[in-house]
C-alpha positions, 0 to 999 in steps of 0.5 A: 376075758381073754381067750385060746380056742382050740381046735375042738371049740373053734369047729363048734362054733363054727357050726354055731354052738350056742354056749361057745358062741356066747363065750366068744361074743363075751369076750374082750379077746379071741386068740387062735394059735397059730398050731390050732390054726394049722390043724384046722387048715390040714382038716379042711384040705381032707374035707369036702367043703375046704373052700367054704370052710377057708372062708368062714375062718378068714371072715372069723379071724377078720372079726375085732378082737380076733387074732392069730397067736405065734409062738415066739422065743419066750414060747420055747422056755415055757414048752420046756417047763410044761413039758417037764412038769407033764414029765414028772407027772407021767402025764404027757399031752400030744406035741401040738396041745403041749404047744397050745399049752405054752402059748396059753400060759405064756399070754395068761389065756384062759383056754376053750377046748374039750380035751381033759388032759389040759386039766393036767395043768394047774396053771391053765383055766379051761372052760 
């Protein structure tokens, strides 16, 4: 399985849920995009432990099979199509997961995350 973590599922298993654990360690690839990414560096700087939690995350994304995924060109085209689906559907998400979304789709990921809205989009497996 090639998998997205968002940043809901990354914060579990970095305190060491066993079921995204399991999920994680079975996988052939882990991506995090580069927008869950951003939102979990914006976390750490408010919190207490941002130097232990930078840490923890550089030793993740050091891991085999771990990468950082960057929107591109291609990206774009696929935001304005699910943005335009959510549209007609009157079914929005926020920006950042509308982008998480296009990433996903785009790379044909399946995503690990706990926001339901995602299941708004029939073209994303969520687990």
């Amino acid at each position: 399985m090639r998998l997205a973590l968002d940043t809901n599922r990354y914060a579990d298993l970095a305190r060491g849920h066993e079921d995204v654990l399991t999920l994680v360690q079975d996988a052939d690839e882990v991506w995090l995009p580069l927008i869950v990414l951003a939102e979990l560096r914006a976390g750490f700087v408010r919190g207490q432990r941002s130097l232990e939690n930078e840490r923890v995350l550089r030793r993740f994304l050091g891991e085999a099979g771990v990468g950082v995924l960057v929107p591109d060109q291609a990206t774009t085209h696929t935001y304005a199509a699910l943005y335009l689906q959510l549209r007609a559907q009157g079914t929005p998400i926020p920006t950042n997961d509308l982008w998480i979304a296009a990433l996903v789709v785009q790379h044909g990921l399946v995503l690990m995350s706990q926001d339901r809205h995602f299941g708004r989009l029939g073209q994303i497996k969520v687990v």
